[in-house]
C-alpha positions in Angstrom: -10.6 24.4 43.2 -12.3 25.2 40.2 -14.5 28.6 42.1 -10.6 29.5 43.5 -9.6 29.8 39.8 -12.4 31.7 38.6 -11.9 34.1 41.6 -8.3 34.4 40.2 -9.0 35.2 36.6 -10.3 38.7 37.1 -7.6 40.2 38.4 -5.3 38.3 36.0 -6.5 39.5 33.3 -6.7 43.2 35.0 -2.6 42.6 35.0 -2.2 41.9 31.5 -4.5 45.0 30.3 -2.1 47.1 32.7 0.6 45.5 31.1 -0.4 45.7 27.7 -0.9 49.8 28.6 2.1 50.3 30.1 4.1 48.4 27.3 2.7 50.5 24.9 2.9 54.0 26.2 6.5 53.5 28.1 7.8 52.6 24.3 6.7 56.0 23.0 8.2 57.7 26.0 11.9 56.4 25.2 13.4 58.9 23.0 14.1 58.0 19.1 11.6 57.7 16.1 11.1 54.1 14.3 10.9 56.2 11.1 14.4 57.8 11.3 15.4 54.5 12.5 14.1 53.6 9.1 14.8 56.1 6.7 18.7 56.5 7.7 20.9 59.9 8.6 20.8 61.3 5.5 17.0 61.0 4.6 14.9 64.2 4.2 11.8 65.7 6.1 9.4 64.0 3.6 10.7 60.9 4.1 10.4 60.1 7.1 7.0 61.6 6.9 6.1 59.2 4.5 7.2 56.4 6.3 5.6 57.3 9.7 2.4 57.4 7.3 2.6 54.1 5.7 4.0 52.7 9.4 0.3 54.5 11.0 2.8 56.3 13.3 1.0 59.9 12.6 -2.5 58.2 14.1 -3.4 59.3 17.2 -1.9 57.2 19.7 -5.2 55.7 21.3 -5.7 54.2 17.5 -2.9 52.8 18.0 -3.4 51.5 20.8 -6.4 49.7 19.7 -5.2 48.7 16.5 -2.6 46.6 18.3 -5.0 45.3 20.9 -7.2 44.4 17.8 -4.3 42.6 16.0 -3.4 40.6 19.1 -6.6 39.4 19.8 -7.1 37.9 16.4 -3.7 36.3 16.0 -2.5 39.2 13.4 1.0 40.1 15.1 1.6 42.6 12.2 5.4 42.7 10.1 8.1 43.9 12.3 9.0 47.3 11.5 13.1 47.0 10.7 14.1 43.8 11.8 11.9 42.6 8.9 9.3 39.5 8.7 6.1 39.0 10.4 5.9 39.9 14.1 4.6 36.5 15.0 7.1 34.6 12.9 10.3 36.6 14.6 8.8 35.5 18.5 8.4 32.1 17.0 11.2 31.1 16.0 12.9 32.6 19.5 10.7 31.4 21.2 11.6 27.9 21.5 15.1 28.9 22.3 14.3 31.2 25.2 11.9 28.1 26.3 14.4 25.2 25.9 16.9 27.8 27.9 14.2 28.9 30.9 13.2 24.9 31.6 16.8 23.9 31.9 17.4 26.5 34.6 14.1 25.6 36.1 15.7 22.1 36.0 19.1 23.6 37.9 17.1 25.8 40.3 14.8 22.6 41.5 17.5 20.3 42.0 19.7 22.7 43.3 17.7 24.5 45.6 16.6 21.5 47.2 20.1 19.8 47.7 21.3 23.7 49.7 17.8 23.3 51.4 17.9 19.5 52.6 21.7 19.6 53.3 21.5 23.1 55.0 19.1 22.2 57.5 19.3 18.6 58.6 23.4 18.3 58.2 25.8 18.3 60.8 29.3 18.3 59.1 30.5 21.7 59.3 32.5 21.3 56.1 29.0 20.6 54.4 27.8 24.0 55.9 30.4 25.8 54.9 30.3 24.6 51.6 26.6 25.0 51.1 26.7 28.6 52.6 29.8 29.8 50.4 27.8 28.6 47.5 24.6 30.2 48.1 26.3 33.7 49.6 28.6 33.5 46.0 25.3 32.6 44.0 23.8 35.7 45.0 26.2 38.3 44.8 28.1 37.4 41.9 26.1 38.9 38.6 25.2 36.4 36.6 27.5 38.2 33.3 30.3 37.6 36.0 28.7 33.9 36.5 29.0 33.4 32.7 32.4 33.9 31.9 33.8 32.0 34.9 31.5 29.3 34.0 32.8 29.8 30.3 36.9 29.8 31.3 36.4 27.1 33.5 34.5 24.7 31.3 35.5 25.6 28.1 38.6 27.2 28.0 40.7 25.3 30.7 38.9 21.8 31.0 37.5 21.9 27.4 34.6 19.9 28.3 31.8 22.5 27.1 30.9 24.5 24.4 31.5 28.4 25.3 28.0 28.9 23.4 25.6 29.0 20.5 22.5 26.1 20.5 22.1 23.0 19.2 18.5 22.1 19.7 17.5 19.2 21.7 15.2 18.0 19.8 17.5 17.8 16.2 20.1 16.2 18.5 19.9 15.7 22.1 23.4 15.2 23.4 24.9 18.3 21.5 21.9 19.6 22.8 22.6 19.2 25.9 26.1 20.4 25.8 25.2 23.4 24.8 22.5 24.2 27.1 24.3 22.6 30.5 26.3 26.2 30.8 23.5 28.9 30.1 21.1 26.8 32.2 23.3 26.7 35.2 24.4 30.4 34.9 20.7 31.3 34.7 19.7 29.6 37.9 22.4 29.7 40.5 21.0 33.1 41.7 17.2 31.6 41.9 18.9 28.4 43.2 20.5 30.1 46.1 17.6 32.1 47.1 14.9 28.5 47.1 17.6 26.7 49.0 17.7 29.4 51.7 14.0 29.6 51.2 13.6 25.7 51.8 16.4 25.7 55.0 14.5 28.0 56.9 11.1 25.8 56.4 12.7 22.5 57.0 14.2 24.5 60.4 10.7 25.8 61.8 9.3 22.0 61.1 11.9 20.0 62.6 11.7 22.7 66.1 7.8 22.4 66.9 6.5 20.3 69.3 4.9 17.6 67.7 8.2 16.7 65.6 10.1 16.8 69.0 7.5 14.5 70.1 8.1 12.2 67.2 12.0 12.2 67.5 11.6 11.3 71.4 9.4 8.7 70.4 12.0 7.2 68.4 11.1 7.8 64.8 13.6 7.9 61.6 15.1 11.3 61.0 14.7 10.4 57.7 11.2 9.4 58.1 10.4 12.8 59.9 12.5 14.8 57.1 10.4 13.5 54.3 7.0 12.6 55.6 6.6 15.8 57.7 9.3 18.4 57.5 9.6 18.8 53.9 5.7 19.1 53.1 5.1 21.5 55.7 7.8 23.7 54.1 6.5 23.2 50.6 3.8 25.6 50.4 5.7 29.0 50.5 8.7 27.6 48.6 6.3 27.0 45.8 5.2 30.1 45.4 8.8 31.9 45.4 9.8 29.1 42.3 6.7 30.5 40.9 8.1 34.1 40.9 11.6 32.7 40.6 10.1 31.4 37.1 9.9 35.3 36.0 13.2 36.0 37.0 14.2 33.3 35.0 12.4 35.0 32.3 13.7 38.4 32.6 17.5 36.7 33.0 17.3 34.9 30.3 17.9 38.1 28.1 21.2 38.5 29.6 22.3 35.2 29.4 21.5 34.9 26.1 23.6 37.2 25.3 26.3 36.0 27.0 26.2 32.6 25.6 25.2 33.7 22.0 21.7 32.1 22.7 19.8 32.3 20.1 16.4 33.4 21.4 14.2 36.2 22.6 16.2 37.8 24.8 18.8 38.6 21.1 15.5 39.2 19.7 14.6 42.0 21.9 17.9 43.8 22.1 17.0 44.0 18.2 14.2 45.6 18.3 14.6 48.2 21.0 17.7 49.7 19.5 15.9 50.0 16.0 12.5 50.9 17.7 10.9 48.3 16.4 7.6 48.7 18.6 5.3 45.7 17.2 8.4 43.3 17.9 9.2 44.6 21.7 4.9 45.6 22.7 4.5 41.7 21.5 7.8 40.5 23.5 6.9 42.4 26.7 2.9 41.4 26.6 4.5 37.9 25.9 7.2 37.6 28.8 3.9 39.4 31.2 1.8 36.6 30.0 3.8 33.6 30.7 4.4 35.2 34.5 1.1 35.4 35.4 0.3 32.1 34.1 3.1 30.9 36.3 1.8 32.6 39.1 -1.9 31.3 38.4 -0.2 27.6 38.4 1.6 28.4 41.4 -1.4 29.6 43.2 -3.5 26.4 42.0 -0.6 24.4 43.6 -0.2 26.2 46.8 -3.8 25.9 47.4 -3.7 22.0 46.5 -0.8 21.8 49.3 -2.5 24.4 51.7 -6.8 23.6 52.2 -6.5 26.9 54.1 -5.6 29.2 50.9 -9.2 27.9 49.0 -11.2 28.0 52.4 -10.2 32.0 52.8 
């Protein structure tokens, strides 16, 4: 296991210096100047010139570049450019949020996905079916701002149950917490939820038809005992490496929902900074959010190879 990793860390770490490349030169493509973001309408000439000087905007761009490579790899995030603060102190104190927000869905997505999986495959009420395939059909093609403000007039307007958004966090009080979070969690993973549950059918489906599993159900063995001691294992493999990538959608969803619900974490913190071109703020966010998916993907790799023999012996 441990030569598999080290064969994967090379091209891991290729990703991130792509990413970290592209981050940085799409930013200066989009059109706008962070000092006339700075300076206001009415500023003249010189002052923006003397901002973009005292920002290091007027360096070459591959000083740049390294300057912010340079900064990350010593911990020195650099002050945000309009949103104001330290760079590292502005993702900290979203971070958390976005977290607390991403692990809740992940919570949804696991629990839901296997209950459209399990039922989808091995029941044979047609109502169940039906059910289970309306939900997972209206999962994915309902957007998930849609998703959000049924989920909000349902539970909060009409029933009252739920808050309609904000955060209380979990750890200052756990069952306001918990209100809170219930709605953006489960807008944020029906759509990954659908797509594991399909993912997870179809598995459980090729199992349960190969011969040796026929063999087993002639043979008089449990259903059950076949589901959950052969079917499901066998099927494991693949669906953990779509959670894995479903994990980065989370990631990238979470800005919208965040929104949505007045969530108070990264994803608010990025619309921020990109409409005031703050580029140390959204070059950090983007290198962050690129991070965390390909350590997700590294994990999900370690435990598809744990499942799978065959994955370290190629």
């Amino acid at each position: 296991m441990r030569r598999y990793l080290l064969r994967r860390l090379p091209s891991a770490l290729l990703v991130l210096l792509a990413a970290s490349f592209l981050a940085f030169a799409l930013l200066r493509l989009v059109p706008g100047d962070p000092a006339a973001v700075l300076a206001g309408p009415d500023a003249s000439p010189a002052t923006e010139a003397a901002i973009r000087e005292r920002l290091g905007l007027d360096d070459p761009l591959p000083a740049q570049y390294l300057r912010w490579i340079g900064g990350l790899l010593t911990g020195d995030l650099g002050p945000s450019y309009a949103i104001g603060g330290q760079t590292a102190d502005l993702i900290a104190d979203g971070l958390g949020a976005t977290v607390e927000l991403t692990l809740g869905a992940l919570l949804f997505v696991v629990a839901l996905g296997a209950a459209f999986g399990i039922l989808g495959a091995t029941s044979r009420n047609r109502w169940i079916l039906g059910t289970v395939r309306v939900l997972t059909t209206g999962a994915l093609a309902v957007p998930p701002f849609v998703t959000g403000v049924l989920l909000v007039l349902l539970f909060a307007v009409l029933l009252g149950v739920l808050p309609p958004g904000g955060r209380v966090p979990l750890l200052t009080a756990p069952d306001l917490g918990v209100q809170y979070l219930l709605l953006p969690a489960l807008c944020l993973a029906l759509p990954s939820a659908a797509v594991l549950g399909r993912y997870l059918k179809d598995g459980i489906e090729r199992t349960l038809a190969e011969d040796h599993i026929r063999t087993a159900t002639a043979a008089g063995i449990a259903p059950r005992r076949l589901l959950w001691r052969h079917a499901l294992p066998n099927a494991l493999p693949p669906v953990v490496t779509l959670l894995g990538m479903q994990t980065g959608h989370l990631l990238g969803g979470a800005v919208l929902v965040e929104a949505i619900f007045a969530w108070p974490g990264l994803g608010q913190l990025a619309e921020q900074a990109l409409v005031r071109r703050d580029y140390p703020v959204v070059q950090d966010l983007l290198l962050l959010l690129v991070t965390v998916f390909v350590l997700v993907q590294l994990l999900t790799d370690l435990v598809h190879a744990r499942l799978d023999p065959r994955i370290r012996w190629e």
